[in-house]
N, C-alpha and C positions, 0 to 999 in steps of 0.2 A: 503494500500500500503505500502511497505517496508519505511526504511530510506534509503537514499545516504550519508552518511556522508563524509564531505569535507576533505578528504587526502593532502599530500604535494606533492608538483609537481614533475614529472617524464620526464623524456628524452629515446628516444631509437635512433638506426641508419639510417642515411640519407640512402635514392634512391629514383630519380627520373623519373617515367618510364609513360607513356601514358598507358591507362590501354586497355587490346585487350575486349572490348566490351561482354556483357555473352547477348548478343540480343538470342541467344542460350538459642478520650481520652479526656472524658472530663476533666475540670480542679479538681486536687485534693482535698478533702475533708476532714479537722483534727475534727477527731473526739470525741477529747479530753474533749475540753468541755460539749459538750452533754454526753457524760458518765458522768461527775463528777457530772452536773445536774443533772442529769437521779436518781445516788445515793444518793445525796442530799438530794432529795424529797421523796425519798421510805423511808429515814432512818428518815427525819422527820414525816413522816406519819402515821410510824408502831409504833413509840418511845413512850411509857408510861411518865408520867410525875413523875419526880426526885426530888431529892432534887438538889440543885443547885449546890455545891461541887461536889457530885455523877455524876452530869448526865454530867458534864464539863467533866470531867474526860473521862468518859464513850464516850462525844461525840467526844472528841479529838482523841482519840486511834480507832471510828471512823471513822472520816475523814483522821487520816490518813491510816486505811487499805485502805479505801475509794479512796485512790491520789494515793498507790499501785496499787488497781486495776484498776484503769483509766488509769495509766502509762503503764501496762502491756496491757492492751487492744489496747492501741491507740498503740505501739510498734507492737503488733501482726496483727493488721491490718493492719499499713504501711508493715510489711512484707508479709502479702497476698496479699495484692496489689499488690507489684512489682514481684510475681509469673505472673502474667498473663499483658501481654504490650499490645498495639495495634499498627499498622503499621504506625498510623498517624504520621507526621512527629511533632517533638517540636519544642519550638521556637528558636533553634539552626541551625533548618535545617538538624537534623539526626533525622533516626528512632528504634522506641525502637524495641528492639530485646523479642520474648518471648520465657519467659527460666526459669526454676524454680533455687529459692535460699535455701542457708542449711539456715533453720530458725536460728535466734541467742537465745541467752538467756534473760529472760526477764528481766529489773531491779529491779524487785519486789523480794524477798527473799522466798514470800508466798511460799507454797507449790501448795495453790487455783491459786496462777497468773500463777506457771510452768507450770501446766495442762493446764491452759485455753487457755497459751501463743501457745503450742505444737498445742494445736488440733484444735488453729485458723489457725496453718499454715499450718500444715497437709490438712486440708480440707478449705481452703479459700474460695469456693463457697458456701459451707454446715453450714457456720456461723450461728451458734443460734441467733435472736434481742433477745430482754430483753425484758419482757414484762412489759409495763405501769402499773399504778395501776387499770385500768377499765380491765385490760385482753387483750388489744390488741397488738400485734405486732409492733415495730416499723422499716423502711425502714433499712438497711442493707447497708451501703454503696459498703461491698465486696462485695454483692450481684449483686449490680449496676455497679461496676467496670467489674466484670465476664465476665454480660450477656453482655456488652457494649464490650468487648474483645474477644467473640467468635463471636458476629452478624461482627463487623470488620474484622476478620477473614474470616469470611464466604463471604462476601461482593468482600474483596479481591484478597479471588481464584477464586471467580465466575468472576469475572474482567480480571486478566489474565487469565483465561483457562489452558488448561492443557499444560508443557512444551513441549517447540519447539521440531519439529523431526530435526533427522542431516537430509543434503542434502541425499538423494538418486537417485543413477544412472539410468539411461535412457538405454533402450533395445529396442532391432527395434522390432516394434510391427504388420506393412504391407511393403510390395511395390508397388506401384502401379506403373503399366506400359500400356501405351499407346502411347506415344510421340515418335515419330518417331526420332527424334534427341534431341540434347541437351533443358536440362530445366534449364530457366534462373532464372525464380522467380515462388516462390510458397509462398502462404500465406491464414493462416487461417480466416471464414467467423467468426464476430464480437460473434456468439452464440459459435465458436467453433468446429460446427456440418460439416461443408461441409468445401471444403479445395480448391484454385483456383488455376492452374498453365497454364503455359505460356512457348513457346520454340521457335526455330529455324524452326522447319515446319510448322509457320506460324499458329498454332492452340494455344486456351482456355478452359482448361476443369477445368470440376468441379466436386470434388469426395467427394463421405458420406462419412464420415472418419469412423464410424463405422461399414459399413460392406467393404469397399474400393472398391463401383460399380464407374464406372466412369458413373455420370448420363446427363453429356451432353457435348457435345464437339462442342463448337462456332468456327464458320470459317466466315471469314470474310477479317482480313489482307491481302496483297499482299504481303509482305515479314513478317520474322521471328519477333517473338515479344519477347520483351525484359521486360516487368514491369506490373502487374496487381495490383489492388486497390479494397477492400470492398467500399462502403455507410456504413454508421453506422447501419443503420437498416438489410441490409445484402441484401436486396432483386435489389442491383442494383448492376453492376460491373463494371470498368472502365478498358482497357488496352490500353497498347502502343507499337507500333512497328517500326520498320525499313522501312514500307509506313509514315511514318512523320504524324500518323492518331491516334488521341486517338478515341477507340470505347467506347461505353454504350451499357450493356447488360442487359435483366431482366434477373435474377440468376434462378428465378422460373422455367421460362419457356424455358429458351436459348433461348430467340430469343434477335435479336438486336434492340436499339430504331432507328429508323429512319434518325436522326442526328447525325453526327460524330463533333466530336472535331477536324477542322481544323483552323492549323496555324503556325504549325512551320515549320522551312525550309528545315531541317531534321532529322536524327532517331530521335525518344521519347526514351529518357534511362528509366526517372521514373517518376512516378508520386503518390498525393496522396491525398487521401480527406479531407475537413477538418469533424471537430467534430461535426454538424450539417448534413453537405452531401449535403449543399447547394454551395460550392465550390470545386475547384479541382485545385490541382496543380502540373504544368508539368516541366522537366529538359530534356533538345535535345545537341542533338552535335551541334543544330547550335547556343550553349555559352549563351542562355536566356532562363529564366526561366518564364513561362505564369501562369495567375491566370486568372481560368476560373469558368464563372456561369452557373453552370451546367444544371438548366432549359432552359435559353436560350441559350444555346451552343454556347457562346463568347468569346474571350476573356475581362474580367475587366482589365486586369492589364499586363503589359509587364515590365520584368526587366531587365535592363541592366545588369544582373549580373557577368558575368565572362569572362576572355578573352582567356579560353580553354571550349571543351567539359563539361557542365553539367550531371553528373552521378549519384547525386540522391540527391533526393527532400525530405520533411515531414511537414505535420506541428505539433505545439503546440496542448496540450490535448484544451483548453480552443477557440484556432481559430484565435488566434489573431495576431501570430507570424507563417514563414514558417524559414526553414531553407535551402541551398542550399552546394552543392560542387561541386569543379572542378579539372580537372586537373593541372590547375594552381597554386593547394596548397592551398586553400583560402576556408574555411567556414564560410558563412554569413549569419548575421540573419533579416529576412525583417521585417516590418509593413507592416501588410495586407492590414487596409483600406487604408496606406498615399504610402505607397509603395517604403520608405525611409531605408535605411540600417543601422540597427539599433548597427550592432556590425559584426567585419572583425575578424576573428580565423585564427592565419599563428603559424604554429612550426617551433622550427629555424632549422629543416629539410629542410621544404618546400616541404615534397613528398607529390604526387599527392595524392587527396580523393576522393574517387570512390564512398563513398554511406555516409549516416549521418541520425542518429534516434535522436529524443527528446527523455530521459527518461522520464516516463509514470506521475511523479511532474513535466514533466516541467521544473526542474530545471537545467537541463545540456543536454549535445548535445554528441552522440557516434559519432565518424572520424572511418570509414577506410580506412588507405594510405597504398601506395606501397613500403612501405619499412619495408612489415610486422609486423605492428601494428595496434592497437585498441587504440582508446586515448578517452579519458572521458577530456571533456569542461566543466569549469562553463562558461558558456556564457557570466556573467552579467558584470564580472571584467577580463574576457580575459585571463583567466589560464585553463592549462593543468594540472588536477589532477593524472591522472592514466595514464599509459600507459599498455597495454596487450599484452603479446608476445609469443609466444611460434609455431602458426602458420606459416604458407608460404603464402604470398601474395605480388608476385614483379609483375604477369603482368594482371591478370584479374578481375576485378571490382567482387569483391565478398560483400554478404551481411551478416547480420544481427540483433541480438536487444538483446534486454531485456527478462528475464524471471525469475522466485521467487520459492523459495524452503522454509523449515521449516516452514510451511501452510501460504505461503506469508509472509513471514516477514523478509523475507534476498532477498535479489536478485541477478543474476548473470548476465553476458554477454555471449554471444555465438556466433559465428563465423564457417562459412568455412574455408576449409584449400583446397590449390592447389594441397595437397598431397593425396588429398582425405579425411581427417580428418575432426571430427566436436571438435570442441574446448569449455570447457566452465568455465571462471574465477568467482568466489565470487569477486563483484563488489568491497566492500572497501578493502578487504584486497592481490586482486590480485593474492590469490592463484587457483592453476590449480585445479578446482573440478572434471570435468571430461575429457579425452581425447577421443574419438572414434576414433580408428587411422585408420578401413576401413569402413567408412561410404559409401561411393562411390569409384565404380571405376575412378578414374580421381580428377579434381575439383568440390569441393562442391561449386557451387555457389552462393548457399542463403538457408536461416535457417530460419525460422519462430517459434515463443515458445507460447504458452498458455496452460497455467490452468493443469500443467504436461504433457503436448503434446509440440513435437516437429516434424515441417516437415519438409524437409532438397531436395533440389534438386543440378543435376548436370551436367557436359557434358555426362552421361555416359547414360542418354534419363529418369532415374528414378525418380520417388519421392516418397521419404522414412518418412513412421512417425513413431514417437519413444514415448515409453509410460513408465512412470518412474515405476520402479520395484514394486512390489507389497508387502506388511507387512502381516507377515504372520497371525498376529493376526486379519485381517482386516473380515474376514469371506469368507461366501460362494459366496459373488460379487467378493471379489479381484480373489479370487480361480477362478472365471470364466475367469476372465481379463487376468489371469497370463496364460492360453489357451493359447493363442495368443503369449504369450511371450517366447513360447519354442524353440528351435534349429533351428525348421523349421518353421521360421515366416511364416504370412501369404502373399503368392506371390501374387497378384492382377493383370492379365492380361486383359486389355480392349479388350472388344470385340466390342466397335464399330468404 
């Protein structure tokens, strides 16, 4: 999952409007001494015996070509070495950079130390060992340094992977059309694959987002519905409507379960499940918020939450926390099992919030008010980190969420616009990544994002998904994909 990283607080302009309903490296090694050892022993071993004048003589001049070429050696190997770094950090807390250096010269005068000095640095991996007096090789510290500098290496890029892509834009990829009048919400099933919306003529359909058949259309409501809900698993569906009735649906087969979710007093705006799908939680114009158990279709829990209309509900990834909104300005955050309000969110606007998502950590709460904004909550400390602007939203409860670009690692926000537009900001830094400015005729009033899909519905009876552009190096899949994505999307007229 992306990061959210915590911005400083933002403001934008007051209105306060009732919203009209969309029910619609290891450590170094000197290897100084071992050299001088190393010579030491070969020059006593090979050495004839002298007269004792003589062989002083003889052994001083020596040891000390001897302390030359230890000096040059160990010189030339600290310079190999620091050709080749590794990422790990020191004990400073930076990391070494790898980078080649001009070798220097070596302190020896030899002729033998300048060569040897050159062509340890020249080739710092390809270091000759010295050989012992039995003929064997001994351990090479450059050697060790190397290969320990290219497995980190290696390790490294295998770790990050290969660099991020920029954002890339979104193209309407279908339309699907069946709904007889306006679509209030649409949202995709937990895998992806199938897509559920909900409208004003009182119908629930559910469409394969890959070839965009509309494979079943639930009736059931007596008036128009406003809000549908996945199960985690995908195979159950929950809506709500303006009969003050949540249904249950099996997605498989469209048929309905037998028990409805009665209890509110009336319309259902929204509702959602939690992260198990063993609860469900609902927001009504009649200003309370219900926690229901979904097997035995009750209510657990009633909350007094708000002293206007309820306009949308969510919970936490984890179950443990709902969050609610209202017209009254005010998003609240509950305890599930104790059903205690954990934390009150008011901007010193005070305009109304029509809808509120958890982002996908958990970590903070999306508002959207009437007074044309998007505002990012930290929940925990009662701050307004972001504000997002650039859409129209003064009177119809419009939705949205979360969705991730550069292969998930950035994330953005997205939004309807009453102008018809779909809107989409990069989360920290509040830039406009994309505008759609005719997504729909009319009001888009809810957006759904996953996994490079976006599905967008509105008053104008549509529901549109959008499929991010194609790379052209991607091969002969994307080449298939990008079909779809030409001039003349693909129209999807239901036929049942």
């Amino acid at each position: 999952m992306p990061s959210y990283a915590e911005p400083s607080p933002s403001h934008s302009h007051s209105a306060s409007h009732s919203p009209e309903r969309r029910r619609v490296t290891p450590p170094s090694r000197s290897s100084n001494s071992a050299v001088s050892n190393y010579d030491s022993a070969a020059e006593h071993q090979h050495s004839p015996s002298r007269p004792r004048s003589q062989a002083n003589s003889r052994s001083r001049s020596r040891s000390n070509s001897s302390h030359s070429r230890s000096r040059s050696r160990s010189r030339s190997r600290s310079q190999a070495g620091s050709d080749f770094h590794s990422d790990r950090p020191n004990g400073n807390g930076s990391y070494y950079s790898r980078r080649r250096t001009r070798s220097s010269r070596s302190g020896s005068r030899s002729s033998d130390s300048r060569s040897s000095s050159r062509s340890q640095s020249r080739a710092p991996t390809r270091t000759p060992s010295p050989a012992s007096s039995d003929g064997a090789r001994s351990v090479n510290s450059n050697d060790i340094r190397a290969a320990e500098a290219e497995l980190l290496a290696a390790e490294t890029a295998a770790e990050q992977g290969p660099p991020p892509r920029p954002f890339r834009a979104y193209r309407l990829k279908a339309t699907l059309r069946g709904h007889k009048r306006g679509v209030a919400c649409a949202r995709f099933s937990p895998d992806g694959k199938w897509i559920a919306s909900c409208g004003a003529d009182a119908s629930v359909r559910i469409w394969e987002v890959g070839s965009g058949k509309c494979i079943h259309v639930l009736m059931g409501h007596l008036a128009g519905v406003s809000t549908v809900s996945w199960a985690p698993e995908g195979g159950l569906l929950a809506s709500g409507g303006d009969d003050k009735v949540i249904r249950l649906w099996n997605a498989i087969t469209g048929e309905p379960y037998p028990v409805p979710l009665v209890g509110h007093h009336n319309y259902v705006y929204s509702i959602a499940f939690s992260p198990k799908g063993n609860m469900l939680v609902s927001g009504s114009y009649d200003e309370a918020v219900f926690l229901w158990d979904v097997r035995g279709a009750r209510v657990m829990r009633s909350l007094p939450a708000h002293s206007d209309p309820v306009g949308g509900v969510d919970f936490i990834h984890d179950g443990t926390m709902v969050a609610s909104c209202s017209s009254d300005g005010l998003t609240r955050v509950w305890d599930t099992s104790t059903g205690q309000c954990l934390r009150t969110l008011v901007h010193e606007d005070n305009a109304a919030v029509t809808s509120v998502r958890f982002s996908p950590n958990g970590k903070y709460i999306l508002a959207w008010t009437l007074d044309s904004s998007v505002r990012l909550w930290n929940y925990v400390d009662g701050r307004c980190l972001k504000t997002y602007q650039g859409h129209k939203n003064a009177k119809y409860s419009l939705g949205g969420g979360f969705g991730t670009y550069s292969d998930g690692k950035q994330a953005f926000v997205v939004s309807g616009s009453e102008d018809g537009g779909i809107w989409l900001w990069d989360v920290t830094s509040k830039n406009v990544l994309q505008r759609i400015e005719t997504a729909h005729e009319g009001v888009v009033l809810d957006i759904d994002a996953r996994e490079g899909l976006l599905v967008s519905c509105g008053l104008d009876g549509c529901v549109r998904v959008w499929e991010v552009e194609g790379d052209e190096q991607e091969g002969e899949e994307s080449d298939s994909k990008r079909a779809l994505l030409d001039e003349d999307a693909m129209d999807v007229d239901a036929k049942i």
